[in-house]
N, CA, C and O atoms as a Tripos MOL2 file, in Angstrom:
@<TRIPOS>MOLECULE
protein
  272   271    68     0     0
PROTEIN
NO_CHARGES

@<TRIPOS>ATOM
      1 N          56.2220  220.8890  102.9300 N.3       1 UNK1
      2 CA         57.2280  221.0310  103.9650 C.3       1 UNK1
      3 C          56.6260  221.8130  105.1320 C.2       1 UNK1
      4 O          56.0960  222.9120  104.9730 O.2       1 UNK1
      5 N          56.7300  221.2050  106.2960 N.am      2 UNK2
      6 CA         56.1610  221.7710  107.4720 C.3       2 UNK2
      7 C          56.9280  222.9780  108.0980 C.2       2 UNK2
      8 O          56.3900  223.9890  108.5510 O.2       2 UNK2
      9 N          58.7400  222.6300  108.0400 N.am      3 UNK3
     10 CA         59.4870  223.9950  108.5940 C.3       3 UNK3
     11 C          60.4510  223.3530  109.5780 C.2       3 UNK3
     12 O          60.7540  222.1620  109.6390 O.2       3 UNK3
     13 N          60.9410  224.5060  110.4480 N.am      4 UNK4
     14 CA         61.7300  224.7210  111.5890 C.3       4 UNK4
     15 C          60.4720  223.8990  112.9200 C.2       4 UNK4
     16 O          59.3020  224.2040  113.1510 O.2       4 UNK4
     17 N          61.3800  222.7780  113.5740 N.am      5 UNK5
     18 CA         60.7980  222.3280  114.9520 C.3       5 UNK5
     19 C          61.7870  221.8770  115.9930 C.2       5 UNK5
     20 O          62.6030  221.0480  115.5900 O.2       5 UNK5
     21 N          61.8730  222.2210  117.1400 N.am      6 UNK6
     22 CA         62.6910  221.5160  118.1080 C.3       6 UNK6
     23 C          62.6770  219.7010  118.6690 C.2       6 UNK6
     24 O          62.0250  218.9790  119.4240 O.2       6 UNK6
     25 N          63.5420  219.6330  117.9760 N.am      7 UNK7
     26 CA         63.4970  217.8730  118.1980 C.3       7 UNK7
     27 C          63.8650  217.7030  120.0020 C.2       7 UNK7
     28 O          63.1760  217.0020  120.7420 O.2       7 UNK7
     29 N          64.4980  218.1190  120.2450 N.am      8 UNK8
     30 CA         65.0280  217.8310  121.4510 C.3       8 UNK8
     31 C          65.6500  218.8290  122.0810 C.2       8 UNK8
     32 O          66.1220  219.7430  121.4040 O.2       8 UNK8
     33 N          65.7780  218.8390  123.6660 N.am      9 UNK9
     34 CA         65.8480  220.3060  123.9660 C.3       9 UNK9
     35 C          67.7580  219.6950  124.7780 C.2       9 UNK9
     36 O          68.6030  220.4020  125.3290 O.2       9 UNK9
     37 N          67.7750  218.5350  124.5600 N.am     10 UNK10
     38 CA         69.3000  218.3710  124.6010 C.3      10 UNK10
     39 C          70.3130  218.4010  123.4510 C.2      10 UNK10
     40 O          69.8910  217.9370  122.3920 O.2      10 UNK10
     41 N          71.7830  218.9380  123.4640 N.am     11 UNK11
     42 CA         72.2280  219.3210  122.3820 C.3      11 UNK11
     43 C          73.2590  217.9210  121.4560 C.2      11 UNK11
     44 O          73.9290  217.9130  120.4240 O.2      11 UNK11
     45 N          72.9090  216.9050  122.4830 N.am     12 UNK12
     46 CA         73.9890  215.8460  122.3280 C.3      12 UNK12
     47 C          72.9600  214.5530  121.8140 C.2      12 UNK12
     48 O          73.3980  213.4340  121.5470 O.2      12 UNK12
     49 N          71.5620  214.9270  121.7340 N.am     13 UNK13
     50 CA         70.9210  213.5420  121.7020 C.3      13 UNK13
     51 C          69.7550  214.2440  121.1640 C.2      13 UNK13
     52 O          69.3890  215.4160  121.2560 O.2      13 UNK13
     53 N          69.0280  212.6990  120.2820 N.am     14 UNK14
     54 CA         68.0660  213.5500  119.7610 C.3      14 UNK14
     55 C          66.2030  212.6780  120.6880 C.2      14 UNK14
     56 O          65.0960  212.4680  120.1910 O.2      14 UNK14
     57 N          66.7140  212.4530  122.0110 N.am     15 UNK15
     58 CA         65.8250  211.7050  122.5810 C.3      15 UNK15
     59 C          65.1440  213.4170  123.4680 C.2      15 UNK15
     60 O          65.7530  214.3490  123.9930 O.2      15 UNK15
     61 N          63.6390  213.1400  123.2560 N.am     16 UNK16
     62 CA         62.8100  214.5700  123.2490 C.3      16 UNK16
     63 C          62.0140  214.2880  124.6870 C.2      16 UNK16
     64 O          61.5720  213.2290  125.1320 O.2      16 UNK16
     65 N          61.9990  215.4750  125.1810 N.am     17 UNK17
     66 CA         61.3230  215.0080  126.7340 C.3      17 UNK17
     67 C          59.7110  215.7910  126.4980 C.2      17 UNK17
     68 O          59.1230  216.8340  126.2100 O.2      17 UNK17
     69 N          59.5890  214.4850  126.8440 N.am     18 UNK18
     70 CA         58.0540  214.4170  126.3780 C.3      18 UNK18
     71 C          56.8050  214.9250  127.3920 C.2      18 UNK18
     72 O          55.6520  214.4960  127.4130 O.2      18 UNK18
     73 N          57.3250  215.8280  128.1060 N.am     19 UNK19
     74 CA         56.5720  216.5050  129.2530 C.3      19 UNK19
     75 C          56.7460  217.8220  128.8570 C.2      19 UNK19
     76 O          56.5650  218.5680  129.8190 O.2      19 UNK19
     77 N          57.1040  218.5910  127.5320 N.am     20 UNK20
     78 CA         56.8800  219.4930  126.6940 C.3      20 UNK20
     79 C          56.3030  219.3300  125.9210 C.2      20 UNK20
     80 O          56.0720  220.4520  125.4700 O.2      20 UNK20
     81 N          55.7900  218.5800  125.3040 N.am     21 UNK21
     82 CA         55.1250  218.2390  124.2130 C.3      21 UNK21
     83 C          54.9030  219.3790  123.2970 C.2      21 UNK21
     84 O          54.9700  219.2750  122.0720 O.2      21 UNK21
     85 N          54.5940  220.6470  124.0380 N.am     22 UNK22
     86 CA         53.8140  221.4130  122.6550 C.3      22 UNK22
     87 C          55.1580  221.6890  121.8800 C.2      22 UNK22
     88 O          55.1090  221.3930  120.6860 O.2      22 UNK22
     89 N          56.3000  222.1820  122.3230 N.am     23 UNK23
     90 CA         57.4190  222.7770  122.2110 C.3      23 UNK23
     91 C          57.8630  221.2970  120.7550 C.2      23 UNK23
     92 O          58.3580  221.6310  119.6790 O.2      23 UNK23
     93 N          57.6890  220.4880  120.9400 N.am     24 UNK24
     94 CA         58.6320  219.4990  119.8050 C.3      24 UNK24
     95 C          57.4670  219.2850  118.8000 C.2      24 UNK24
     96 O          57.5370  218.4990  117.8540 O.2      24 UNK24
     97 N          56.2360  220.1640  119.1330 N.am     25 UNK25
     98 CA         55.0690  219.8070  118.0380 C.3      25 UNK25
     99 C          55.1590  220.5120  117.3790 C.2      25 UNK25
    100 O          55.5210  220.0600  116.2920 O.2      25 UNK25
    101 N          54.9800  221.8250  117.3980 N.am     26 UNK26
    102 CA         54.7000  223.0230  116.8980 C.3      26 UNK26
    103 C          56.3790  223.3520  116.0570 C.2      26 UNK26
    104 O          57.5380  223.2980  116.4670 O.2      26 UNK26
    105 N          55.6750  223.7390  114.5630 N.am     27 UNK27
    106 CA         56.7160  223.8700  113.5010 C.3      27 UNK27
    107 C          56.9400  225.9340  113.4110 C.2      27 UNK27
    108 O          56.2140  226.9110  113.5920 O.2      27 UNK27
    109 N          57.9430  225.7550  113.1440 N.am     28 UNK28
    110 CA         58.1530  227.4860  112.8350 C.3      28 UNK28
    111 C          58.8190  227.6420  111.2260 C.2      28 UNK28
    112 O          59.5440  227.0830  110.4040 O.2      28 UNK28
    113 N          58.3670  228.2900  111.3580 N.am     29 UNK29
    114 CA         58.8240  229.0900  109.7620 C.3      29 UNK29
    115 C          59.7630  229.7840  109.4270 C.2      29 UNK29
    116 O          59.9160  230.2050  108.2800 O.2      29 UNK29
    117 N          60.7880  230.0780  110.7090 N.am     30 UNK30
    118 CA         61.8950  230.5010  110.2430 C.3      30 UNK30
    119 C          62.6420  230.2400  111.6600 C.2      30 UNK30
    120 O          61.9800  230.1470  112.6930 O.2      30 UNK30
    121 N          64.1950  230.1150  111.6540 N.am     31 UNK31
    122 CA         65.2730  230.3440  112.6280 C.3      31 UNK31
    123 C          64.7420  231.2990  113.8360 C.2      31 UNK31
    124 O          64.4170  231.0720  115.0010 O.2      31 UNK31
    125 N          64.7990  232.4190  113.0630 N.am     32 UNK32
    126 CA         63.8870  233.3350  113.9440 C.3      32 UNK32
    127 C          62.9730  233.5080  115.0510 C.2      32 UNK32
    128 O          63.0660  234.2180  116.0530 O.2      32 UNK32
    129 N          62.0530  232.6940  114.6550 N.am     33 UNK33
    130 CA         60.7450  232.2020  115.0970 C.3      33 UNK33
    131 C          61.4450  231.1610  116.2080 C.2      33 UNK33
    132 O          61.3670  231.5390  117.3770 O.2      33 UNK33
    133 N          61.9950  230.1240  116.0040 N.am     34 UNK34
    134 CA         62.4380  229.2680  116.9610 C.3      34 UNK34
    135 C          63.2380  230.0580  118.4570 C.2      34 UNK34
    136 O          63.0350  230.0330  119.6710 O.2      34 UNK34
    137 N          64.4500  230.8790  117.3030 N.am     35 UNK35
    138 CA         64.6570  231.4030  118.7280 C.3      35 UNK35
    139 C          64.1710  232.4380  119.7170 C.2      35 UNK35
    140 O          64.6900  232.6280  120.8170 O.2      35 UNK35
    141 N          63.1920  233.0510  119.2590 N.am     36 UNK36
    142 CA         62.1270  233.7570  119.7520 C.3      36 UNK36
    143 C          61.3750  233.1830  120.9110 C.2      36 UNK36
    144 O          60.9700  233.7440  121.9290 O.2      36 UNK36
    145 N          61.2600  231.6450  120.4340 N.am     37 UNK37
    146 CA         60.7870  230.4260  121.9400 C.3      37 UNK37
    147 C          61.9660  230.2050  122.8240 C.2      37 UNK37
    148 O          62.0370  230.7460  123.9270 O.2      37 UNK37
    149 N          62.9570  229.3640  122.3230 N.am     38 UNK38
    150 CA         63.5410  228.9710  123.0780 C.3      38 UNK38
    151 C          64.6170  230.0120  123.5040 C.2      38 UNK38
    152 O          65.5480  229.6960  124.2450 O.2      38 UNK38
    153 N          64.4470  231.2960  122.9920 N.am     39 UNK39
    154 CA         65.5050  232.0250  123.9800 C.3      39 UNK39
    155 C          65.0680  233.5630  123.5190 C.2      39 UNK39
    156 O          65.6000  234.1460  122.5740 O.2      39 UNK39
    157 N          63.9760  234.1380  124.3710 N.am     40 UNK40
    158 CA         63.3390  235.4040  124.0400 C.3      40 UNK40
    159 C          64.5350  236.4190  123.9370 C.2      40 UNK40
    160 O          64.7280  237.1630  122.9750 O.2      40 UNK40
    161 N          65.3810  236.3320  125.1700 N.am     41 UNK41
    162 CA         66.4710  237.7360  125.0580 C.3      41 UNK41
    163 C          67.0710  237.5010  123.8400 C.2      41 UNK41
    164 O          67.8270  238.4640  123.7100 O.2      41 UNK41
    165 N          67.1550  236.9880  123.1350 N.am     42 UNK42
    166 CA         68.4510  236.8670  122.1610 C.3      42 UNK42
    167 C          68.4250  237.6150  121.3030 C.2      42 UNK42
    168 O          69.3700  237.6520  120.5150 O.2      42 UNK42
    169 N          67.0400  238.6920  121.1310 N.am     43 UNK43
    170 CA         67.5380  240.0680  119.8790 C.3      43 UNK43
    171 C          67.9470  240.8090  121.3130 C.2      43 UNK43
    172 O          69.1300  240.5370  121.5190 O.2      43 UNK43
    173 N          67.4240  241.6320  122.3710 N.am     44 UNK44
    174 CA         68.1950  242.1090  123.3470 C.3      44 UNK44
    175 C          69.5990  242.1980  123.4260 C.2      44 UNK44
    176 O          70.2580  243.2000  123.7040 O.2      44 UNK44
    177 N          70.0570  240.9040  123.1220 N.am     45 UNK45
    178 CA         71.6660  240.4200  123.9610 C.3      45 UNK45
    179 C          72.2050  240.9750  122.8200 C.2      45 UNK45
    180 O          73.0560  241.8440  123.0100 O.2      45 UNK45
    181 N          71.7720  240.5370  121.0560 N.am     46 UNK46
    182 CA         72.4050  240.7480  120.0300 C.3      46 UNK46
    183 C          72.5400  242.2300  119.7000 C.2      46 UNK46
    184 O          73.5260  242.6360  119.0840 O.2      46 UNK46
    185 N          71.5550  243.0510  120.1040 N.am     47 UNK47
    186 CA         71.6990  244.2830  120.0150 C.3      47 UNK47
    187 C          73.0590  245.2040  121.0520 C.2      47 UNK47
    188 O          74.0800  245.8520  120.8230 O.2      47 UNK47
    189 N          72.2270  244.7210  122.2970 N.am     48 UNK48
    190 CA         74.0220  244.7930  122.8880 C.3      48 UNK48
    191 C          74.9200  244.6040  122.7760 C.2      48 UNK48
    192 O          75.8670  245.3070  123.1250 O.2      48 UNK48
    193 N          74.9360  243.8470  122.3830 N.am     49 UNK49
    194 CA         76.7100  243.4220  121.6550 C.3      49 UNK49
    195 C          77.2240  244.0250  120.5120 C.2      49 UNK49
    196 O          78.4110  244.3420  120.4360 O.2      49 UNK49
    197 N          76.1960  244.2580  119.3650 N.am     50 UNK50
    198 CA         76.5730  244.8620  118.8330 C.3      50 UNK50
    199 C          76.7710  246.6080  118.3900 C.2      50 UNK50
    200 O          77.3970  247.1730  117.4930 O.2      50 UNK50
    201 N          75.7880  247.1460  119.6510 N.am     51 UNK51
    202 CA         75.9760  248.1180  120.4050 C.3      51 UNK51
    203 C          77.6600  248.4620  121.0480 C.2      51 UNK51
    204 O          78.1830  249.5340  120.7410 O.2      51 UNK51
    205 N          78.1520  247.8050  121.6340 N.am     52 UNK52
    206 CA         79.1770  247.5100  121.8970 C.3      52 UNK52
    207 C          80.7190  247.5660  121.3970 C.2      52 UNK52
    208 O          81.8010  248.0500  121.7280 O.2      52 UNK52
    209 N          80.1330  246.7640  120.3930 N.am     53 UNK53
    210 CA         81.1480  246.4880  118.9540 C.3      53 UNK53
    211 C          81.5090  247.4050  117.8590 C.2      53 UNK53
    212 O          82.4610  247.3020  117.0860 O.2      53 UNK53
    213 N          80.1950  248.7280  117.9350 N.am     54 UNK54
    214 CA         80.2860  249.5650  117.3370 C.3      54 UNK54
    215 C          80.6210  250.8500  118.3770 C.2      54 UNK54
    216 O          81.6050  251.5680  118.1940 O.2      54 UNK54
    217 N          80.1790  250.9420  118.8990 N.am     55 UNK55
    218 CA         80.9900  251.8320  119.7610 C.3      55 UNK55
    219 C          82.7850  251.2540  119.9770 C.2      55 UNK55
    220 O          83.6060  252.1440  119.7540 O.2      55 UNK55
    221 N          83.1040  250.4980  120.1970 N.am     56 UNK56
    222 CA         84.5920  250.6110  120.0140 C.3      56 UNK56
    223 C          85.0850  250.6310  119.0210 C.2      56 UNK56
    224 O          86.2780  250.8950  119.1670 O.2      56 UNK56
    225 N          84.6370  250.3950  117.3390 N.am     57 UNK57
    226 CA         85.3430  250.7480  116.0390 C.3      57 UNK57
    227 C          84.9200  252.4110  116.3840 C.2      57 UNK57
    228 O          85.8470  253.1730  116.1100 O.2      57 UNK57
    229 N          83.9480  252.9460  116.8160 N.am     58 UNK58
    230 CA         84.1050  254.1980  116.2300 C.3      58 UNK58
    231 C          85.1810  254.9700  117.2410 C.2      58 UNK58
    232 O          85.6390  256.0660  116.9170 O.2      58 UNK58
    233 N          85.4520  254.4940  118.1540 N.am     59 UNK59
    234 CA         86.4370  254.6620  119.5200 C.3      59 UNK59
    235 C          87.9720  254.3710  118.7900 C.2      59 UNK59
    236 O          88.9060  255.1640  118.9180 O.2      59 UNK59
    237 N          88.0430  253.3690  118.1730 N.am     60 UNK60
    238 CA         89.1230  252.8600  117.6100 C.3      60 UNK60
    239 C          89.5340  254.0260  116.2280 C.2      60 UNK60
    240 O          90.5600  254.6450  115.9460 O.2      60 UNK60
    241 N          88.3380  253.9400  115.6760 N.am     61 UNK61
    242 CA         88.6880  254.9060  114.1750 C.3      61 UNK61
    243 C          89.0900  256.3640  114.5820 C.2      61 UNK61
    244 O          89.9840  256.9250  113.9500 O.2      61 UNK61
    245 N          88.3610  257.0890  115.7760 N.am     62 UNK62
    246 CA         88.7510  258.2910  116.4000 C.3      62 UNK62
    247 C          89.7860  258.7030  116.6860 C.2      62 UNK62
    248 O          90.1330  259.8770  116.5510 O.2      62 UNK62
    249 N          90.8860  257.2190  117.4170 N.am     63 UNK63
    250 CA         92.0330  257.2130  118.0170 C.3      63 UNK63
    251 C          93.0190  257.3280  116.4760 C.2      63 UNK63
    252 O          94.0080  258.0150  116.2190 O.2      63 UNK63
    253 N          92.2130  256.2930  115.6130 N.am     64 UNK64
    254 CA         93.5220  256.3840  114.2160 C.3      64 UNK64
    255 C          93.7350  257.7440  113.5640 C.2      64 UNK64
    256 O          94.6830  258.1240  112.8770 O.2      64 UNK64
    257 N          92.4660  258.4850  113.9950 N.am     65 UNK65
    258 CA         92.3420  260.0030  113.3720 C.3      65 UNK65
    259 C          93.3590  260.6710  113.8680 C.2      65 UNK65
    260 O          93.7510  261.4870  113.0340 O.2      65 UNK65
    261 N          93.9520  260.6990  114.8180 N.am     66 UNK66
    262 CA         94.6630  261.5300  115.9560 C.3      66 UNK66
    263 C          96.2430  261.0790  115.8130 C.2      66 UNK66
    264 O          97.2980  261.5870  116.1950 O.2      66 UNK66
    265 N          95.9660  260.0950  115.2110 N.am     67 UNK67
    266 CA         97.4560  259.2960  115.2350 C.3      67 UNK67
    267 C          98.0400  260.0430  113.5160 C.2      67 UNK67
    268 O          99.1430  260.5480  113.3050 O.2      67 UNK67
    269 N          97.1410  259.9170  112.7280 N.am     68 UNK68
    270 CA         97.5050  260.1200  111.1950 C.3      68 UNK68
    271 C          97.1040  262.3330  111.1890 C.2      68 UNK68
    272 O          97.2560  262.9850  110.1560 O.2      68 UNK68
@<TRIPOS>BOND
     1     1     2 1
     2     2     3 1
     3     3     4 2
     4     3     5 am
     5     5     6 1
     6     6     7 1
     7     7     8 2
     8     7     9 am
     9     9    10 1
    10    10    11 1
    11    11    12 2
    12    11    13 am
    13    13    14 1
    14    14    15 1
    15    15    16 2
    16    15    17 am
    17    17    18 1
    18    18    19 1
    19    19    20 2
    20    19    21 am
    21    21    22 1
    22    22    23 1
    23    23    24 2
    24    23    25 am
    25    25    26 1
    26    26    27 1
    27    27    28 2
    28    27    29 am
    29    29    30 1
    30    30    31 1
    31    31    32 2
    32    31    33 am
    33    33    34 1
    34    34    35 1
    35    35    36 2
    36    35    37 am
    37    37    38 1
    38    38    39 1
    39    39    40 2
    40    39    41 am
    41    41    42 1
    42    42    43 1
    43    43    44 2
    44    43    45 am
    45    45    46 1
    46    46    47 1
    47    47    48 2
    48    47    49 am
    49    49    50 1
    50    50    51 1
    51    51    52 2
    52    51    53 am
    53    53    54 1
    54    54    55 1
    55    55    56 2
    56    55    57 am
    57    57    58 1
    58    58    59 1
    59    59    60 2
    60    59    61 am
    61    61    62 1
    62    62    63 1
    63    63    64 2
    64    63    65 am
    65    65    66 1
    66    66    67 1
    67    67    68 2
    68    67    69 am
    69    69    70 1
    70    70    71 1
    71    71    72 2
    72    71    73 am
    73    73    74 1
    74    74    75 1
    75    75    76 2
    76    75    77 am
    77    77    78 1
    78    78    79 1
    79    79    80 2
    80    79    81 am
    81    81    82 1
    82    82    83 1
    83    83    84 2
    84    83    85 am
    85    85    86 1
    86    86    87 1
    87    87    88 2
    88    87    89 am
    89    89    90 1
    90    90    91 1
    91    91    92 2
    92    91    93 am
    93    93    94 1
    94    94    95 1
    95    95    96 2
    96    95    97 am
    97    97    98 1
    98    98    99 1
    99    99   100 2
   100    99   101 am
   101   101   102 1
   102   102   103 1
   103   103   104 2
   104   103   105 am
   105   105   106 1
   106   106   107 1
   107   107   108 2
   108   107   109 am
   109   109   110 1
   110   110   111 1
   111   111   112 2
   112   111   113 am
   113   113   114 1
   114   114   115 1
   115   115   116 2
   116   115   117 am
   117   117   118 1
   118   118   119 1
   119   119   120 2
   120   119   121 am
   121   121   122 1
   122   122   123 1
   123   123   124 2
   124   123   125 am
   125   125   126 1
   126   126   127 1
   127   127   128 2
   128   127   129 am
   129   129   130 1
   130   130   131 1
   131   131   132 2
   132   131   133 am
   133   133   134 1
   134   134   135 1
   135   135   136 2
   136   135   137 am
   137   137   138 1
   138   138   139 1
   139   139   140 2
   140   139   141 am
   141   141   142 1
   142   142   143 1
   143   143   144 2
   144   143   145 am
   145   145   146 1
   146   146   147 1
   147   147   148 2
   148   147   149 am
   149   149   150 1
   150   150   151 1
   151   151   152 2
   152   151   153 am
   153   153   154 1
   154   154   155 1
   155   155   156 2
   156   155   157 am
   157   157   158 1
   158   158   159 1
   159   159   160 2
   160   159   161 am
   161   161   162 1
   162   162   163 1
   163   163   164 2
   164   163   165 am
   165   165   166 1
   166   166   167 1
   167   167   168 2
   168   167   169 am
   169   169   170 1
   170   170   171 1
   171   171   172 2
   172   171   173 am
   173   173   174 1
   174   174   175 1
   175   175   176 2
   176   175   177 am
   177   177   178 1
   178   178   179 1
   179   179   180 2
   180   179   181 am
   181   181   182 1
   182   182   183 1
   183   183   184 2
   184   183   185 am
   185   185   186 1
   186   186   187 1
   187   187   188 2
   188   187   189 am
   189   189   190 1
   190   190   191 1
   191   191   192 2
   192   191   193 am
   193   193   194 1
   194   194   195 1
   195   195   196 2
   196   195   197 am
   197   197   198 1
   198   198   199 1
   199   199   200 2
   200   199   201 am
   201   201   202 1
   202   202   203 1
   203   203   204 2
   204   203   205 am
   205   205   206 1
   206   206   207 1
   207   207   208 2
   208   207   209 am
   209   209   210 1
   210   210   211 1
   211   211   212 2
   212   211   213 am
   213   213   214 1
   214   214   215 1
   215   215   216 2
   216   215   217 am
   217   217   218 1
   218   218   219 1
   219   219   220 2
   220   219   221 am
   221   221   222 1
   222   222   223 1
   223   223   224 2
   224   223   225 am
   225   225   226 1
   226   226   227 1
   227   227   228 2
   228   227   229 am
   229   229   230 1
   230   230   231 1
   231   231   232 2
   232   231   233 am
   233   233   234 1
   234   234   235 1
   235   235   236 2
   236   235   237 am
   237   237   238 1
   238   238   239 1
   239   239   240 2
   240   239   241 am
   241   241   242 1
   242   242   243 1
   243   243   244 2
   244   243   245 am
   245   245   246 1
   246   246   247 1
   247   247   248 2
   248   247   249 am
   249   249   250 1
   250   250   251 1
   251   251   252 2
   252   251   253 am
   253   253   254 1
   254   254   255 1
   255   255   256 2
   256   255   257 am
   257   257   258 1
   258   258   259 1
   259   259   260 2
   260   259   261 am
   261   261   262 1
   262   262   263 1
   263   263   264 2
   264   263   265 am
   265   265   266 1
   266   266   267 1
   267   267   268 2
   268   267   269 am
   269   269   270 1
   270   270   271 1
   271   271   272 2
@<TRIPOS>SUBSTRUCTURE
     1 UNK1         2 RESIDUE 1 A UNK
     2 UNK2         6 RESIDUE 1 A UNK
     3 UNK3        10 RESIDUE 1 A UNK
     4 UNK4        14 RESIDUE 1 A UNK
     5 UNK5        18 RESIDUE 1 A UNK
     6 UNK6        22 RESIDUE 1 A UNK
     7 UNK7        26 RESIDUE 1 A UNK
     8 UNK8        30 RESIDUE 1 A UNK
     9 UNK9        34 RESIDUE 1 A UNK
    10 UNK10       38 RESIDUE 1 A UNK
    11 UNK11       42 RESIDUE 1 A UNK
    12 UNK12       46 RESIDUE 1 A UNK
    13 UNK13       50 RESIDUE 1 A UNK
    14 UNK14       54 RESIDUE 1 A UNK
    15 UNK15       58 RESIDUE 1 A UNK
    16 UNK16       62 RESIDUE 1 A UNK
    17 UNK17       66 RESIDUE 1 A UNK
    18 UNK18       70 RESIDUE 1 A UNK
    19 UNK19       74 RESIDUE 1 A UNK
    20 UNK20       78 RESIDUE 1 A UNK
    21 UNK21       82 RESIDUE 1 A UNK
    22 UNK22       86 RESIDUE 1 A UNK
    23 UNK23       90 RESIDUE 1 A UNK
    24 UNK24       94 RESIDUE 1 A UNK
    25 UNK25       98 RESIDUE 1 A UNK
    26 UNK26      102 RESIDUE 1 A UNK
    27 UNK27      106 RESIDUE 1 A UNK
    28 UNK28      110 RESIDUE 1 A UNK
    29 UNK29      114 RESIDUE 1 A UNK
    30 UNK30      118 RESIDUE 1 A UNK
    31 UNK31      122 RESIDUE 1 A UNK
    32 UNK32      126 RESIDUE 1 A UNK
    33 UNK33      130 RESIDUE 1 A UNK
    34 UNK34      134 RESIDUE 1 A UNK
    35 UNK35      138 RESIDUE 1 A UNK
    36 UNK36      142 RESIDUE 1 A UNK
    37 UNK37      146 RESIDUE 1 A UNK
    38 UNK38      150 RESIDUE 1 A UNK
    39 UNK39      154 RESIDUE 1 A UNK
    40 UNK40      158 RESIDUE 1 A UNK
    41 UNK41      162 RESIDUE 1 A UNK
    42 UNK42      166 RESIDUE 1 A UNK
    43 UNK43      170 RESIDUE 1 A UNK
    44 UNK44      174 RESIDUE 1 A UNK
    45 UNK45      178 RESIDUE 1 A UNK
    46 UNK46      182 RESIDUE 1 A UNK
    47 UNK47      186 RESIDUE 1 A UNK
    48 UNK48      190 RESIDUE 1 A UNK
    49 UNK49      194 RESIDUE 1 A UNK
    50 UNK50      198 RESIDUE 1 A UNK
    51 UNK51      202 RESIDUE 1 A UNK
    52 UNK52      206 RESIDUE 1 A UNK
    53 UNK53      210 RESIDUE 1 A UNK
    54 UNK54      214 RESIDUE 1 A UNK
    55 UNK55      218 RESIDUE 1 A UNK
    56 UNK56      222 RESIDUE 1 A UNK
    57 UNK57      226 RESIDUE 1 A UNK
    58 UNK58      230 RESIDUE 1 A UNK
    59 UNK59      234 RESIDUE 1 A UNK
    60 UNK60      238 RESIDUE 1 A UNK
    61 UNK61      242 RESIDUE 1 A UNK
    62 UNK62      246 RESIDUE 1 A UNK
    63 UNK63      250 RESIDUE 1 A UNK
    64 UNK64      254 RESIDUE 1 A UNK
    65 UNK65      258 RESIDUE 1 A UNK
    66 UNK66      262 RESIDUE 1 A UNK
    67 UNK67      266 RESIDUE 1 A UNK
    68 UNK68      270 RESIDUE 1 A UNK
């Protein structure tokens, strides 16, 4: 088994534009790895968000403290 590869960089079709070539050649070894190519920010963004997400439960749990 070769792995994780991008067939096509459209989400509706699996017809591959072939003026990337390396991008639909090259196999990856994990989810990870793929989106690491096709979308570098995406531990960045995920960290923010969940940066985010945790700061308002602990915002939220603070407020229930005050209430009880």
């Amino acid at each position: 088994m070769k792995g994780w590869r991008v067939a096509s960089p459209h989400t509706d079709c699996m017809n591959g534009d072939y003026t990337q070539l390396g991008l639909h050649t090259k196999y990856f070894d994990n989810a990870r790895q793929v989106l690491d190519v096709i979308s570098p920010g995406h531990l960045n963004h995920f960290h923010d968000v969940l940066a985010d997400r945790l700061r308002q439960y602990a915002s939220s749990e603070g407020e229930m403290d005050e209430i009880y």
